[in-house]
N, C-alpha and C positions, 0 to 999 in steps of 0.2 A: 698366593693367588687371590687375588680381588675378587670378594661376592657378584655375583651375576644380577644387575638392576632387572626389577619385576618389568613386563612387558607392559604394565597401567600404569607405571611411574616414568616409561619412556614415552611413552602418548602423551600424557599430561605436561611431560616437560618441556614436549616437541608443539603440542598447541599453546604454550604459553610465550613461547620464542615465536611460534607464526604471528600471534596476536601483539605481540611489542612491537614488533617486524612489519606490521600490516596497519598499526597505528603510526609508526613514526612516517611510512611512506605515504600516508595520504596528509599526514598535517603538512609534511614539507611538500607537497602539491598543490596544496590546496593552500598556501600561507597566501595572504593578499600584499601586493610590491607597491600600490597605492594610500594616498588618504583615505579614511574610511567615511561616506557621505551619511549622519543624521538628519532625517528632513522630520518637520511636525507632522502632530497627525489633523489630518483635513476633514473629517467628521469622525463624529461620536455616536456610537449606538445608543439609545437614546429610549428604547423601548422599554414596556414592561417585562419581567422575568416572565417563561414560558407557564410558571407553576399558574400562576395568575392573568396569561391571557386564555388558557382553557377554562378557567370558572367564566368567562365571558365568549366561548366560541358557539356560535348557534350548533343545535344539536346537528347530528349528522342525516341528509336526506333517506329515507329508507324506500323512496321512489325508483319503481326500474326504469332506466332512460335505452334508447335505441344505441347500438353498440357500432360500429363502422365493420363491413364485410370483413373479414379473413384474406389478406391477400398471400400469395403465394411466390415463393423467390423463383425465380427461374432458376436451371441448375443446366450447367452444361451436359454437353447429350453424353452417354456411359456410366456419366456419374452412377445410377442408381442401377446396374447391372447385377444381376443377379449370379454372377460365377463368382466362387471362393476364389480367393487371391492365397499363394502356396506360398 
């Protein structure tokens, strides 16, 4: 009589076949049937590294400015009914 395989070693062997199973079905999905188009690149980033546009960024304002009122969503009418739902 054949040893009885542990129930971790049939999980693992069972996500190891979903995951072969689940990679081969999206390559062959996903394979491209055309040429594959390279185009150049049309600009270049061009800027300083960020380390070194902060040693040059003006400090931050510490001025309170006027804020825009609080506006409120309208909610459809129940929405905010006060009975427990069972």
């Amino acid at each position: 009589m054949p040893t009885p395989i542990p129930v971790t070693a049939r999980r693992v062997a069972l996500a190891v076949m979903f995951s072969f199973a689940v990679s081969f079905f999206t390559q062959s999905s996903s394979a491209q049937t055309g040429p594959t188009t390279v185009r150049r690149d049309v600009h270049h980033d061009v800027s300083q590294p960020l380390s070194e546009m902060i040693k040059h960024a003006p400090p931050p304002s510490l001025e309170r400015r006027p804020v825009e009122p609080m506006k409120l969503i309208p909610l459809p009418p129940g929405l905010l009914s006060r009975r427990k739902i069972r």
